[in-house]
N, C-alpha and C positions, 0 to 999 in steps of 0.2 A: 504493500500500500504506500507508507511513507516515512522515509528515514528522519529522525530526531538529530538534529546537530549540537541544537544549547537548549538549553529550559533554565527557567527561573520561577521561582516560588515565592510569594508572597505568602504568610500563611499566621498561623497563631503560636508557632515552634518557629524554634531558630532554623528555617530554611533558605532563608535568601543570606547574598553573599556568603559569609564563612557558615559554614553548615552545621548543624550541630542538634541532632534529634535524641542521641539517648536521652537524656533527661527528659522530661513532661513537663510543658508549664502547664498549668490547673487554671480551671474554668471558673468565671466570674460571676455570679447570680444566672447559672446556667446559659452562660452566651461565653463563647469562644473568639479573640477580636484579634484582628489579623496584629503581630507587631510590627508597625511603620518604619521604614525606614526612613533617611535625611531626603531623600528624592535629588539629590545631588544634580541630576541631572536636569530637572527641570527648572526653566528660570522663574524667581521669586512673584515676580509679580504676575506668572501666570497659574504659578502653584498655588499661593492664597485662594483665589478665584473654583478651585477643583474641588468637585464633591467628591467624599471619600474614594466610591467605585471606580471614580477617574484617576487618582493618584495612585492606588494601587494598579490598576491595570498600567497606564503607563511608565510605573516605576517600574516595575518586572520588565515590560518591553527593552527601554530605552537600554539596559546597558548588555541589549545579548545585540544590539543594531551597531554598534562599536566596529567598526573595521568589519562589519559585513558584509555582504555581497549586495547589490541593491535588490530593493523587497520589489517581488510584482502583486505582492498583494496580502492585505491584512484583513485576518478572519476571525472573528471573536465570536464565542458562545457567552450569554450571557440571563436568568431570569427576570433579575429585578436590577439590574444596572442604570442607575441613574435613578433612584425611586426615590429617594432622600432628597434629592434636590428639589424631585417633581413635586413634591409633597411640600417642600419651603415655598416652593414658585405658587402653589395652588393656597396655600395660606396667607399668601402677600396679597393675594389678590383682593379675600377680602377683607383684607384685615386696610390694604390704600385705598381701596374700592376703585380696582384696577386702575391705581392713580403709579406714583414711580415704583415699577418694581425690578427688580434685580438682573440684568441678562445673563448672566453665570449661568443663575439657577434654570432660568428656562432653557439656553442653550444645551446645559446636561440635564436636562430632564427625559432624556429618554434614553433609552440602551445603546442605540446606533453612536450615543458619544462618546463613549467607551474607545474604538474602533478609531471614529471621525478623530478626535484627538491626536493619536500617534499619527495617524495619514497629513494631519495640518504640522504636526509640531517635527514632522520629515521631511515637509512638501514631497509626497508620497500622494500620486496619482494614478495609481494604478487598483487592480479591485481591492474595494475593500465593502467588508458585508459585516452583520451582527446577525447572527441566530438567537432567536427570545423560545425556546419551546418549552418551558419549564425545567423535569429534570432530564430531559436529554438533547440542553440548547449547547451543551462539550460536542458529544458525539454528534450532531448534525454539523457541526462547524468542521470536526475533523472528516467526516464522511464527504463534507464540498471539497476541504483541501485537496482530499484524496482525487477524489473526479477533477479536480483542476489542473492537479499532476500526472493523472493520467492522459489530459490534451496535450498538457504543455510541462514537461519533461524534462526538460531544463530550468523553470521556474525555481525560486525559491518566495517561499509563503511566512508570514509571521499568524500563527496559530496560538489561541488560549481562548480562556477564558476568566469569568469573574463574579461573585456578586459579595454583596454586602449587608450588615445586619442594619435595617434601616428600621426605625422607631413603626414605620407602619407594616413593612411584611412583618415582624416579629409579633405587634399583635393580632394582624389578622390570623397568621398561622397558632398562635396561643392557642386565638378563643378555639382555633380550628380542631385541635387536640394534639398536635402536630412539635409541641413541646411540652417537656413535663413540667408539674404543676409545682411539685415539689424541690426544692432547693439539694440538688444533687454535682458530683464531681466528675468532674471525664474519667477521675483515675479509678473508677468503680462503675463506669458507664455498663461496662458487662454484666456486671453482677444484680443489677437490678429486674426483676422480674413485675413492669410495668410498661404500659402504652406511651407513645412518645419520646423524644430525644431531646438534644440540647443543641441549640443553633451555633451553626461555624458561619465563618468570611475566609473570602483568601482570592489570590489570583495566581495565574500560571501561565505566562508566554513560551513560545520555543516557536524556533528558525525550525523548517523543515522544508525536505525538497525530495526528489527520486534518485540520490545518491549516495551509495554505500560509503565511500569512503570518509574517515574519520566521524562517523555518525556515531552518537551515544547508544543507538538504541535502534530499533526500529518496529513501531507500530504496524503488524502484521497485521491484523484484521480486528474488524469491528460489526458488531450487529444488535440492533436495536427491536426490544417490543413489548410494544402494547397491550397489558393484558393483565386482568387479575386471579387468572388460571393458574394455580400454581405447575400445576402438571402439563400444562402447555406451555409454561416457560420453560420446565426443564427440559422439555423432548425439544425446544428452540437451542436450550443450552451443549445439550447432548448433541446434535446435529452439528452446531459450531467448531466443537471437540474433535467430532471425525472426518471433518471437512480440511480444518485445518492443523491438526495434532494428528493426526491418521490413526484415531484412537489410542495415542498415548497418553497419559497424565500430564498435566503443567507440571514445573516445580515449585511454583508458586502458587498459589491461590489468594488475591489480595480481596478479602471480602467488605461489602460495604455494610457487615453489621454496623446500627447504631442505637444498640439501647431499645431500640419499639420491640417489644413481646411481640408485637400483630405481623410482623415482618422476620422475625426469625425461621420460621417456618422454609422460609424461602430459601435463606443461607445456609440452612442445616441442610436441606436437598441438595442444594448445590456442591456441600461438601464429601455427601454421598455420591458423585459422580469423579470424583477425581480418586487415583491411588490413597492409601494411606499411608504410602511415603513423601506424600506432598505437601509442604509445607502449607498452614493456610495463617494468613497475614492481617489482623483490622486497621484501621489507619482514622475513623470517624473518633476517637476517644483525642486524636490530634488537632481536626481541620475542625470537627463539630458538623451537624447536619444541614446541608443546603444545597440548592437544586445543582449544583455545576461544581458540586464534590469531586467526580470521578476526575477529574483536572487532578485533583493532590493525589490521586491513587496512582497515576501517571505518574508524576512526579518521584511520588516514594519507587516504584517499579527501577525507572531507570535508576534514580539513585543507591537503588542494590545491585542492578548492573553493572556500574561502574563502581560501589565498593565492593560487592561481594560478601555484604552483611547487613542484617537488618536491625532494628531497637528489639533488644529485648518484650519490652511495652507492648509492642505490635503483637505478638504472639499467641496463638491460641493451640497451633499444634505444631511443634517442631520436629525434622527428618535430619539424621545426619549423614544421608545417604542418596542426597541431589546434589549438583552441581545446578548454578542458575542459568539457564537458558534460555526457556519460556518462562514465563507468567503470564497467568490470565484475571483478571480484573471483571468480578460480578458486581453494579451497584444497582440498587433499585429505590427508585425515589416513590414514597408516597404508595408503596403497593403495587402502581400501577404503570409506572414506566424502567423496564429493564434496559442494562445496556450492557454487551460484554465487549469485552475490549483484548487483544493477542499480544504482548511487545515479548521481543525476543535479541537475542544480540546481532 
């Protein structure tokens, strides 16, 4: 499909710049908040003006574009990118009675600014799109890269995504059920047997193109669905496995348990389809739960690739009798949107 050159992670752990995941940093009144960096790169008077979604996406971007290759195109997944602004911008209105209101907020008030940003602040003309599909607006982004690189071949793309804990998804997803009621810690996220998670942020860029060499990694396949069948997922999952494993085990299995009782069901089948010398791996007790999660599970993947070791933390059943090669990445958002995802070396 499509080779991985750089990635960068913005996230709630120490994964941008110097790297650093064994340790846990622990969750805050059940919200997981990405840690900011300096933004070094973007100039002061345009960084002030950026809503959160936008400084993290564009922080992660701006330092893998460094002595790049020039970009033909930037593809961003995102669900709620820009909603924090939208939500100031919808406030001003009547709070002036649509008298002076802010152009920042209304300029990022929708997803497509996410994207449109890095394309202005590169003068970068070439395509650039946002995918909004809830939880699988990652994998549609990466699925267009892919078809983009399959026309054009030569191409190199900047791929990620992003979202953000904005005051108003968090309480529409509250009241929704969709985070738990009770004041709980990521380092026990497992052990609790209850409905609900605890909400993450974070973003994730990475350069990719149709070229093997010097690549980190490379995303072998991907496939996405719709459904709340559990047993139609798995025969989706099993399928993917012999298509593209020629029925062998991952060595990994990066699962996107997180904490929901109502969703385990799902991950425990999934874990019944690979060897039991497969490592399986969670990563949400890190990033925390939100629609364009499976971006960090990426993230973690290759950066076991490249160390050839994972956090203790992560662990839910360990093999000393893999080498890494593949990994396979199950997330499902919400019950009802799956996505599995192949990277391999």
């Amino acid at each position: 499909m499509l080779f991985i050159h750089k990635i960068a992670c913005i996230s709630p752990q120490q994964t941008f710049s110097t790297v650093a995941i064994d340790a846990l940093n622990e969750s805050v009144e059940n919200k997981l908040k990405v840690i900011e960096p300096s933004y070094e790169g973007i100039p002061n008077n345009i960084l002030r003006r950026m809503g959160k979604a936008v400084k993290m996406t564009v922080g992660a971007a701006l330092p893998l574009l460094e002595n790049a290759k020039a970009l033909d195109g930037i593809i961003i997944g995102t669900a709620n990118g820009g909603m924090e602004d939208c939500i100031k911008f919808m406030n001003q209105i009547m709070e002036y009675d649509e008298g002076l209101l802010t152009p920042g907020n209304f300029v990022q008030s929708t997803p497509n600014g996410l994207a449109a940003q890095i394309g202005l602040l590169k003068k970068n003309n070439g395509y650039n799109i946002t995918h909004v599909h809830r939880g699988l607006s990652f994998e549609n982004a990466v699925i267009d890269a892919a078809m983009m690189l399959n026309d054009f071949p030569e191409n190199n793309y900047l791929l990620g995504a992003a979202d953000e804990i904005s005051s108003y998804n968090y309480n529409v997803d509250f009241l929704g059920g969709w985070y738990k009621k009770e004041t709980v810690s990521n380092k026990n996220l497992y052990t609790l047997d209850s409905p609900a998670s605890i909400a993450g942020e974070g973003a994730v860029m990475c350069i990719v193109n149709s070229k093997k060499e010097g690549a980190l990694g490379q995303l072998k396949a991907i496939h996405t669905v719709h459904s709340e069948d559990k047993q139609y997922v798995m025969q989706e999952l099993k399928a993917f496995l012999a298509q593209h494993l020629k029925n062998e085990s991952p060595d990994i299995l990066i699962s996107g348990e997180n904490g929901d009782n109502r969703f385990l069901p799902y991950y425990e089948a999934a874990e019944k389809l690979v060897d039991k010398t497969t490592n399986i791996l969670r990563f949400k007790h890190m990033s925390g739960e939100y629609p364009t999660a499976s971006s960090h599970a990426l993230w973690l993947a290759l950066h076991i690739l490249q160390t050839g070791s994972f956090p203790n933390h992560c662990v839910k059943r360990k093999s000393e009798n893999r080498s890494f090669e593949n990994i396979l990445i199950y997330n499902n958002y919400k019950g009802a949107q799956h996505s599995f995802m192949l990277v391999s070396r």
